[in-house]
C-alpha positions as CSV (number, residue, x, y, z in Angstrom):
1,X,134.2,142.9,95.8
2,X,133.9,145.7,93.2
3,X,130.4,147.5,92.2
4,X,129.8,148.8,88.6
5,X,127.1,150.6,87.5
6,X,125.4,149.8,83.7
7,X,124.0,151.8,82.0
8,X,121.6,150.9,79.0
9,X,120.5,153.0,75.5
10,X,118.2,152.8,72.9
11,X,116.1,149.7,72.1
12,X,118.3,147.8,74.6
13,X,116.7,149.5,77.1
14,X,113.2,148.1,76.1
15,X,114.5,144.6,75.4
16,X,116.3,144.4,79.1
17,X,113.3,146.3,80.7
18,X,115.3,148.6,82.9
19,X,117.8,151.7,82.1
20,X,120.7,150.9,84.5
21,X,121.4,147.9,87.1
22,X,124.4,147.5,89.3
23,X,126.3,144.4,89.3
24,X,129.2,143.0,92.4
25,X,131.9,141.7,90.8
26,X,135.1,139.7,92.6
27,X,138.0,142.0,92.9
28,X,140.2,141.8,89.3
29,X,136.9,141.5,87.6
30,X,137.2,142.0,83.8
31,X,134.4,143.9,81.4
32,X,134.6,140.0,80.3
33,X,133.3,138.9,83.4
34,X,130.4,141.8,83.4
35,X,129.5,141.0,80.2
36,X,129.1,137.3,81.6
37,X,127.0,138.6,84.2
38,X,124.8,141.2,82.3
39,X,124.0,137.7,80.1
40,X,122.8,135.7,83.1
41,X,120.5,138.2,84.5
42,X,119.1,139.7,80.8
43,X,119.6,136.2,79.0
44,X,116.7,137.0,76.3
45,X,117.8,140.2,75.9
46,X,121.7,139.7,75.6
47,X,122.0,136.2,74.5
48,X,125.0,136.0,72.6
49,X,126.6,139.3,73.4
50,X,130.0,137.9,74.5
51,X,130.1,136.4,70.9
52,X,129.0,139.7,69.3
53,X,131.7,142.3,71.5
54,X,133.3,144.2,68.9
55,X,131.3,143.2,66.0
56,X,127.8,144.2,66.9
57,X,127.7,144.9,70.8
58,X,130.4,147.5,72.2
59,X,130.8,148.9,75.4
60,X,132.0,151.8,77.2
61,X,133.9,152.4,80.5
62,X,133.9,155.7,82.1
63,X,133.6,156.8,78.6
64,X,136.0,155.3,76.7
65,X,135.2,152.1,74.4
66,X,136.8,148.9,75.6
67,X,137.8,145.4,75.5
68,X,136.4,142.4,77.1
69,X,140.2,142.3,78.7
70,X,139.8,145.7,80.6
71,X,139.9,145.7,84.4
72,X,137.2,146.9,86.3
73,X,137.6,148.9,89.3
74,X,134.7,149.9,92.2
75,X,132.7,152.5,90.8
76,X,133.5,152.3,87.4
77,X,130.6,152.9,85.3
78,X,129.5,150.9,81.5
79,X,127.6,151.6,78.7
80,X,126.2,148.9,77.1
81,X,125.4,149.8,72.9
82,X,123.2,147.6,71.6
83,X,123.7,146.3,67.7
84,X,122.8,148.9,65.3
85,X,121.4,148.7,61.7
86,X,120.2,150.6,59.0
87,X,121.2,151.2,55.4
């Protein structure tokens, strides 16, 4: 088992109700399969996020923006960036 640590910003934060959570993921775990997770436990908050990586939804891993095909590793930390608008 791997643990990684999410972080969230802006009006995410409000909408999920906390600023990080810590999810236990099988060993080989992709950002695909956190991004599964984070849905389960937030699912008003991120419903449809899988759906929306890369076009609305983007995250970050140890800094670096990545793919739902990234490996995780124990300790690894995300960023979760919720859909941004404006004009």
């Amino acid at each position: 088992m791997i643990r990684v640590r999410v972080r969230f910003y802006a009006g995410l934060r409000h909408r999920v109700g906390v600023s990080e959570a810590t999810l236990e993921l099988p060993d080989g775990a992709r950002v695909e399969h956190a991004v599964d997770e984070l849905a389960r436990m937030f699912p008003r908050a991120l419903r449809g996020m899988k759906a929306l990586m890369g076009y609305a939804y983007w995250v970050a891993k140890n800094g670096l923006q990545v793919s739902l095909e990234d490996e995780l590793r124990d300790g690894d930390e995300l960023v979760v960036f919720p859909p941004i608008s404006g004009g």
